[in-house]
Each structure stands twice: as C-alpha cells, then as structure tokens.
N, C-alpha and C positions, 0 to 999 in steps of 0.2 A: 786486134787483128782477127777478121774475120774469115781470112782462107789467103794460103800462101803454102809454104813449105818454112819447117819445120828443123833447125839439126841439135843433136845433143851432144854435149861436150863432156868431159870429163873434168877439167881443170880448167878455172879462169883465166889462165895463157895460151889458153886453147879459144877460146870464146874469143878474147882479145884478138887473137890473130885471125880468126874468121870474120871479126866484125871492119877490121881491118884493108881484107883484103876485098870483101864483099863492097866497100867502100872504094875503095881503089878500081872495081869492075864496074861501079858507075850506079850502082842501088842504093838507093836511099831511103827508102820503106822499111826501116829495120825495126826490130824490137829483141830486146833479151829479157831474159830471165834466169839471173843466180841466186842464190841463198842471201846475198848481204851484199851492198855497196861493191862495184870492182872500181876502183882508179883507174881511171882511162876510157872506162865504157860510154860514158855521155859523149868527150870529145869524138869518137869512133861513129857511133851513132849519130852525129851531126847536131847535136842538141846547141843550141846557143845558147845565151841567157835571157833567163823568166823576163814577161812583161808583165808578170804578177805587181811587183816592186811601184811598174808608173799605175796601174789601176788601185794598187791602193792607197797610194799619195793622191789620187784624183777622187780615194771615196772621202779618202780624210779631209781636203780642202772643201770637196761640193758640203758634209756634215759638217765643217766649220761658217761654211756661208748661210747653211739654211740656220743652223742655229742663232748667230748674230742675227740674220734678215730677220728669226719670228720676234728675239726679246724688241730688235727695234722698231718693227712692226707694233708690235703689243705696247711697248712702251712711249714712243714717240709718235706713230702715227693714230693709232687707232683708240688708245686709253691714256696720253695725258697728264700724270697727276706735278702737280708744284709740292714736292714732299720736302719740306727744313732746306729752303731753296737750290734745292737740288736740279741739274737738268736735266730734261728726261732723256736728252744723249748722252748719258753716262759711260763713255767705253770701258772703265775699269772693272767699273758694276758688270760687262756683259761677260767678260775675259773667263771666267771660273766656265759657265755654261756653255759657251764656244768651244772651252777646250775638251769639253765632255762630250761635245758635239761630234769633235773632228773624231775623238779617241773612237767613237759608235761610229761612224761612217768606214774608217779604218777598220775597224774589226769587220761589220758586218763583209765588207767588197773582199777582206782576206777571207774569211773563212766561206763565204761562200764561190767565191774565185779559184778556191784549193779545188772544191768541189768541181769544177767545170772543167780546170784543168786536168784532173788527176781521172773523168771521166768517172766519178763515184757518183751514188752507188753504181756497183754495177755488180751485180748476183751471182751473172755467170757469162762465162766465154766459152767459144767453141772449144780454146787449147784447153782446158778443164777434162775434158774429152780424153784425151792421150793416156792413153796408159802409163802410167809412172811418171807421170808428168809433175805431180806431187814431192819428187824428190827437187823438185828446182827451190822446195825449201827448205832443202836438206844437203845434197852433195852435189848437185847437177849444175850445167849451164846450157842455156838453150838461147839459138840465135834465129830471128823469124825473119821471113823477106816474106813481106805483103802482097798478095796478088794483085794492087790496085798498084805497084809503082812501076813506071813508066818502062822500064826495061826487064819486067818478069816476063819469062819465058821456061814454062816449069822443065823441060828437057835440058838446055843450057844452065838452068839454076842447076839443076841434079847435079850437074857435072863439074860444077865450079864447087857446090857444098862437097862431092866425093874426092875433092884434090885435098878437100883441106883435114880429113881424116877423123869425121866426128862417129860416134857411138852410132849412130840411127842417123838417119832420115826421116820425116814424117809428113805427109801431105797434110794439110789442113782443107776440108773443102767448107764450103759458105752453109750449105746445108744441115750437115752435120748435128 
C-alpha cells in the first residue's frame, strides 16, 4: 500500500470488526497488519485461495516433460546405443530422472512463485514511516484502505473509520 489511510486498533476484535464492516461499505483494497495470524482476517479481506497450488503442478509437469523429452532425445534420437539388447526407449530406465525433473520444476516455480506473490523483497514501505507503527509486531492491529480502490474517498473513509472507534487515524500519502 502505497497511500490510503491508515487505522490502529487495539485488539484483534477490533480489527475484525473494522475489516468487516469496511467490507460491508463496499472497499476492497484492504490490508492489515497484526502481530500473528488473526482467524478470520483473510475471509474479511476478501482473500480467496492461492493459485500458487495450479503453478506449481504446471512447473512440476512442464520439469517432468523436459526431463523425459532430453533422456529421449539423447537416448533415442540423437545417440543410439544397442547396449545387451536393450531399447533405447527404455521408460523404466527414464522414470528415476523424470521424477527428479518434476520434483526441480516444482520447487523452482514454488519458491520463486512465493516470491512474487508475497511481493519480496521489498526493503521498505511507505507505512514503515508511521510512527509506532512497529508495534503491529508487538501489540497493535492496523487496517489500510488503499487509495487506488474504487470507492476511496479520504473524507467519507474518515468518517466510516471514526464510527468504528480505532486508536489513530493515519493518512498515508504516495510520496512520503
């Protein structure tokens, strides 16, 4: 979030009910920030589930395919051998290195997939900025409405975060 406004909660039934109700007014740009996991804040936030899951099923099949295609590449098209009459389409023979294939395509498209998802690195944010903002890894909870979602309107935001009776308010602005 790079400029929106800002509220601090004091307790995670606080947070929940803002996130909540902020949802219920029709924004969907959210972001929190608590110390640890809250149950219920994904649903709230509108998160659905990951499509990390089918990208890495598609890195593990495409490193299953190139692996098989190079042994039979190497082995059948391009080198050939009659070894103790063996054929050189052996699929049993390929199955060890295929599976080593898929397992590297898999990892690779998970762990760099995290990465993209999860928007890392990333060094610094504007909310970094906040004073005492630090405590959201400590005792705090903070709920952000993004200034790019469709229904921000920082006067109207003000007045829907001050019903819901958070610690602070805090502008975020983009320059900052």
């Amino acid at each position: 979030m790079k400029a929106g406004l800002l509220a601090e909660f004091a307790s995670a039934e606080e947070m929940l009910g803002a996130l909540g109700t902020l949802r219920q007014e029709g924004y969907r740009k959210l972001e929190s920030y608590a110390p640890y996991p809250v149950a219920g804040a994904d649903d709230r936030l509108g998160l659905g589930r990951s499509t990390l899951p089918r990208f890495i099923f598609g890195g593990g099949l495409l490193g299953a395919l190139l692996g098989y295609g190079i042994q039979w590449y190497a082995n059948v098209f391009d080198y050939p051998q009659n070894v103790g009459g063996r054929p050189p389409h052996a699929v049993a023979a390929f199955i060890p290195a295929t599976f080593e294939a898929a397992v590297l395509g898999a990892a690779l498209v998970a762990f760099f997939g995290l990465l993209v998802a999860l928007r890392l690195p990333e060094l610094w944010d504007p909310v970094f900025e906040i004073e005492d903002f630090e405590r959201a890894s400590v005792d705090r909870y903070w709920v952000g409405v993004d200034a790019r979602d469709r229904r921000y309107d920082r006067d109207q935001l003000s007045r829907v975060l001050e019903a819901l009776g958070p610690l602070r308010i805090v502008p975020l602005e983009a320059g900052r």
